[in-house]
Structure formats: C-alpha cells, structure tokens
C-alpha positions in Angstrom: 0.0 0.0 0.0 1.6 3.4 -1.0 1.4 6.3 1.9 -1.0 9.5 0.8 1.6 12.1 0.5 1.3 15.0 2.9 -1.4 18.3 2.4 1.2 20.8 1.8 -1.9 23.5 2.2 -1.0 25.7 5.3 -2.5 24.2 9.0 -4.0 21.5 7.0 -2.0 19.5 10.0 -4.4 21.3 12.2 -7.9 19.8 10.3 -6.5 16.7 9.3 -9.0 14.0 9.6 -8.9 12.0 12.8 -8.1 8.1 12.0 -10.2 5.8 14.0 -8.4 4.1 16.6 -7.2 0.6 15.8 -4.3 -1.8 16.5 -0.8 -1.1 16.5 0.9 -2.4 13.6 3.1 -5.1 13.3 6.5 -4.7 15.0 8.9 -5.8 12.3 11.3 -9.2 13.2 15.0 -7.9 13.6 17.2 -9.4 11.5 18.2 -13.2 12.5 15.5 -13.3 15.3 13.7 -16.5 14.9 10.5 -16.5 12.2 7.4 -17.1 13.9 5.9 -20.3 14.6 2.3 -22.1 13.9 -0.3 -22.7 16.1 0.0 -26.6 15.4 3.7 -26.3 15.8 3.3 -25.2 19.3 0.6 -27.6 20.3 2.5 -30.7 18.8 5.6 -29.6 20.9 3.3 -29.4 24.0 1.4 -32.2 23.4 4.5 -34.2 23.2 6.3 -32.8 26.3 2.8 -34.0 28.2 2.9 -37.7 26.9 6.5 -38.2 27.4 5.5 -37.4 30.7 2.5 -40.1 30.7 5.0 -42.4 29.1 7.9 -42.3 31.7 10.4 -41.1 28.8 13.5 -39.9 30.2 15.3 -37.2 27.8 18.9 -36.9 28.3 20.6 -34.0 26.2 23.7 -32.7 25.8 25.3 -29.7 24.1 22.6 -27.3 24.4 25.4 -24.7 24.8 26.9 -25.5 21.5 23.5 -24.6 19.6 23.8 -21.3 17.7 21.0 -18.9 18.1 21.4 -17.9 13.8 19.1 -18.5 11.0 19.4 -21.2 8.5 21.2 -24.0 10.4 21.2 -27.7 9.0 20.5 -29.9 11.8 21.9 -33.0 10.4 21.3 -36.5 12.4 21.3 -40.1 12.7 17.7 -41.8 12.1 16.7 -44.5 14.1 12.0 -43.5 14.5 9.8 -41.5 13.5 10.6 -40.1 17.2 13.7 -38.7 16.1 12.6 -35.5 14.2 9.6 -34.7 16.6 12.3 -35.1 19.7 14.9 -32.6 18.1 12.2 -30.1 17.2 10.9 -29.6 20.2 14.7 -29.9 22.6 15.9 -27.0 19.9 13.0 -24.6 19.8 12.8 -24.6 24.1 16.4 -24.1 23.8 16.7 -21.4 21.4 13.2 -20.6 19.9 14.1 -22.2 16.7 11.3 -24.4 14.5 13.3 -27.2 13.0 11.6 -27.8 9.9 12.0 -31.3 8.3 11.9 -33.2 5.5 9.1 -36.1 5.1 8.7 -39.1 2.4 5.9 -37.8 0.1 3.9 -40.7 0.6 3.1 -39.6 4.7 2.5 -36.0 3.4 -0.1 -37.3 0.9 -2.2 -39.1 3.7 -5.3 -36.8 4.0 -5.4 -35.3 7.4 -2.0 -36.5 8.7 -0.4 -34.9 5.7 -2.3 -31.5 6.6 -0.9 -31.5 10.3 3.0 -32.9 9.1 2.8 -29.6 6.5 1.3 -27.0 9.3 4.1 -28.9 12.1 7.0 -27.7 9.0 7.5 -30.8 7.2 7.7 -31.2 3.4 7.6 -33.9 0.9 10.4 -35.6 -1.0 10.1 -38.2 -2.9 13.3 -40.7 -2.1 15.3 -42.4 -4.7 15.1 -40.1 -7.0 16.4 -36.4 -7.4 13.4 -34.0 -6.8 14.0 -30.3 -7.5 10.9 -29.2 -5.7 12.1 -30.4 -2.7 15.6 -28.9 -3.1 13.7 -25.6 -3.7 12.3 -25.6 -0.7 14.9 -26.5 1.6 16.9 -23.7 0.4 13.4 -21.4 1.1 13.6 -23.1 4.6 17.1 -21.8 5.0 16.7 -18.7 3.9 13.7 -17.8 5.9 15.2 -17.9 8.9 13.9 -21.8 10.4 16.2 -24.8 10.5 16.3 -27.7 8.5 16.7 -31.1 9.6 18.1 -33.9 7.8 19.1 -36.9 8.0 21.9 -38.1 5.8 21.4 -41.4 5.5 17.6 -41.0 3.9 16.1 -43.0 5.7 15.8 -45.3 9.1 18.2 -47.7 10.6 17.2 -50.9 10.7 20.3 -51.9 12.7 20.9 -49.0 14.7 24.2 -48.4 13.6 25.0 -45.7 11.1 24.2 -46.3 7.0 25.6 -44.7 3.8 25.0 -41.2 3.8 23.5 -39.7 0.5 25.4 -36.8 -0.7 22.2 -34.3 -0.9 22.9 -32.9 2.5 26.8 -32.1 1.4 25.3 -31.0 -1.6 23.1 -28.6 0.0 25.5 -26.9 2.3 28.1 -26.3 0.3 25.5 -24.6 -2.7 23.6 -22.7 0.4 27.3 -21.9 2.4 24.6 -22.8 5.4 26.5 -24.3 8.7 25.9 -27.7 9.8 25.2 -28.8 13.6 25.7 -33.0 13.8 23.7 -34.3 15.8 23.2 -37.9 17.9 20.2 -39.2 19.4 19.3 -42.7 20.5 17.3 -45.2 22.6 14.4 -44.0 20.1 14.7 -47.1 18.6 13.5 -48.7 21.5 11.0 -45.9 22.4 9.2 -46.4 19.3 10.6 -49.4 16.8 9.9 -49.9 13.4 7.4 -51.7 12.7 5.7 -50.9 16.0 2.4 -48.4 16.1 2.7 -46.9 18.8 5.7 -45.9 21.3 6.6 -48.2 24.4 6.5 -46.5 27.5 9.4 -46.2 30.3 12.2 -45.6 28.2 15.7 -43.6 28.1 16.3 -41.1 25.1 19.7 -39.8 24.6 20.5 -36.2 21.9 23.9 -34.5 22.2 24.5 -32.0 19.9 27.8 -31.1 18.2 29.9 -28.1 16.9 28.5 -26.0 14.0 31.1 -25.7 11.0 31.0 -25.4 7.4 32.1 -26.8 4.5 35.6 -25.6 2.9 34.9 -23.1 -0.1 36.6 -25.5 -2.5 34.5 -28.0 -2.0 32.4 -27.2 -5.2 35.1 -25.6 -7.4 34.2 -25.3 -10.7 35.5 -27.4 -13.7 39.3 -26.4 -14.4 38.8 -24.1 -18.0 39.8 -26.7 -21.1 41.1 -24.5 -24.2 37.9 -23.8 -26.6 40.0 -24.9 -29.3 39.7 -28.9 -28.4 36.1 -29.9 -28.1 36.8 -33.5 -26.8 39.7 -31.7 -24.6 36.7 -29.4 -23.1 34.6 -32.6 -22.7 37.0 -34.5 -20.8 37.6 -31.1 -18.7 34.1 -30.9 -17.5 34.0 -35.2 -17.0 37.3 -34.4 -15.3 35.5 -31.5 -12.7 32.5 -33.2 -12.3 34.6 -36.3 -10.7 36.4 -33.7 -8.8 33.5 -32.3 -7.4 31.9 -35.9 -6.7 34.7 -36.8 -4.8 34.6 -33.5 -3.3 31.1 -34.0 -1.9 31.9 -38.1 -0.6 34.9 -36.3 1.3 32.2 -34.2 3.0 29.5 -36.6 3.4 31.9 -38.8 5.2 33.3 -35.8 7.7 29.6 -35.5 8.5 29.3 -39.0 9.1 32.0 -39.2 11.1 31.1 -35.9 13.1 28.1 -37.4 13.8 29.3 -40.7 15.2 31.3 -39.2 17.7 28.6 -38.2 19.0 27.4 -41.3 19.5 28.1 -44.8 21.5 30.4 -47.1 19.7 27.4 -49.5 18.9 26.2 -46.9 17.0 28.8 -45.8 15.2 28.9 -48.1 12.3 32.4 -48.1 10.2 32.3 -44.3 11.0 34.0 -45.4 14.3 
C-alpha cells in the first residue's frame, strides 16, 4: 500500500482528519530473530512434552550450549523412528526458539489429514530415490527464511541402529547454500518407538547431544578447471574431469559428516564411521 503524500496547504496538520483508533501495527522481526511459529507447531511440541511425561520417557541431552541462536542452520542426524525429528524439534526450539523444519517421504505428506498437520508442524515432501527439484527448492526457502532444516543423511531409518551410507544431498546442499551444519546424535528411540511398532513403548531412556557447527571448505564445489575452446573432446573431458572432482569432493564431505556425527554417538552406533 503506497502512503497518501502530505497536504502541503497551510495548518491542513491542524484539520487533518482523525483516524479511527485501531491496533498497532506489526513490530517488524529484527534481522536473525527467529521466524514465527504455527499454532499446530506449538501444540505438537506441547502435546508431546505432556505424553513423554505419561509415558515415563527420560530425555537426556547434551550440548545445548553449542546450539547457535542464527538463522538457517542444518540440523543433520542419525535416524533410528519417526521419534527422532519430533524429539529434536521440540529440545531445539525450548532451547533457542528455533522451529526445525523437516523433510518427510511424500507418501506420509499425501495421507489426507496426517499430511495436513505434518505440513502445518513444518514438514515437506520428498520423494526418495530419486532427485526432486521441488524439494531442493524448498529447503533452500527453509534456510533462507530464517527456520532450521533437519536432515538426516542417510535417507532414511536404521534398521540396525548403527549408522548407514550417507546420501550426498545434505553435502550437496550446504556447500550450494554456504549454510552451517550442527551433527547431531540421538538414540534409545529405537527402542521408544521401533519400526514396525504403532505406537511408542512406554518407560524408556532417550539420549541427543549435539555437536559443533562448522561449514564446509569453499573449494568443496570448485568449478571445472577451464579446457582450451579450441579442443572440443579436450573441453569434454575437462568438464568429465571436474564433475569427478567435485563428486569426490562431496563423498569427502559426506563422510566428515558421518564421522562428526558418530562421535557423537556410543560405539554400537557408530557403524564403520567409528
């Protein structure tokens, strides 16, 4: 909406037309103060704090002090339940009033009223296996408004409980974004809630400790070295040449992660990343 400009006519201050009263507008969010959060996101949180407490669940976290309150973290963690990401939400936004938003297999957005209250919570679809641009797009939108992303590396579950083979999209993400990455470990939810189980089993133990944020190095997604534009095949086996380079580049990183992340965690845990 564009302003009226002012009456220049003299004293036209002093008729000016009263406004009715109404209410005050919108103080604007200072720059890197957390976005706001949905209703539902709030309620989920506080619903869940009140049936871990119905469920004798024990949450024992560590590294609270090495969260950064900044915009546009990737949260990046091991997967053992569907416990993990609800868990991690809530433990980071009561400890610095960030929403963690995740990422969710289409298939459990796309169920009709679940879906609705995964979307409201902050989760969005991917659709696994297979490279999905809309889902890219909207992580980056994630970290750029201001929320936190959570991500799991590996893609999907454990079925052992020890760490998997991470995918390189979270690498891949981080170093196009130049977002920081905070590891982090959590277990004992595979015994809190089990796959394959409906429902979580009461009376157990959950352990999260968080790690260091850091980035990726710069170089990490150098661009293809220049080929003279003389040599066609030379310039095609420049670019095959870079893109190796730069997939080697990203394994490199996934594995740091992978290894950051399982020293956070108990050897049995750890996988070959220990």
């Amino acid at each position: 909406m564009t302003a009226a400009p002012a009456d220049p006519r003299p004293g036209a201050e002093e008729h000016a037309p009263v406004r009715p009263a109404g209410p005050p507008p919108t103080a604007p969010v200072e720059p890197g103060a957390p976005p706001p959060v949905t209703i539902t996101f709030r309620v989920v949180n506080a619903g869940v704090r009140v049936l871990m407490t119905l469920w004798r669940v024990r949450l024992v976290v560590e590294g609270l002090d090495r969260l950064p309150d900044r915009p546009g973290i990737i949260l990046a963690s091991n997967h053992l339940s569907w416990a993990d990401p609800v868990l991690l939400a809530v433990v980071v936004h009561r400890a610095n009033g960030r929403r963690v938003r995740h990422m969710a297999k289409a298939e459990a957005v796309a169920i009709p009223v679940f879906g609705l209250l995964l979307r409201d919570y902050g989760g969005f679809a991917v659709r696994r296996g297979r490279p999905d641009r809309e889902a890219y797009r909207m992580a980056r939108d994630v970290l750029t408004g201001g929320d936190w992303l959570g991500l799991a590396p590996e893609g999907t579950r454990s079925r052992t409980g020890a760490l998997g083979e991470p995918k390189p999209g979270v690498a891949l993400l981080a170093v196009r974004s130049g977002a920081e990455i905070v590891p982090a470990a959590v277990w004992g939810t595979e015994e809190l809630w089990p796959i394959g189980s409906l429902l979580p089993h009461p009376g157990k133990t959950v352990h999260i400790r968080f790690g260091d944020a850091y980035r990726l190095s710069p170089d990490e997604d150098a661009d293809a070295p220049e080929v003279p534009a003389a040599e066609p095949r030379g310039r095609a086996a420049g670019r095959r040449t870079g893109q190796a380079e730069r997939h080697a580049a990203l394994e490199a990183a996934s594995e740091e992660l992978m290894r950051r992340i399982a020293a956070l965690l108990p050897v049995p845990y750890r996988g070959r990343f220990g």
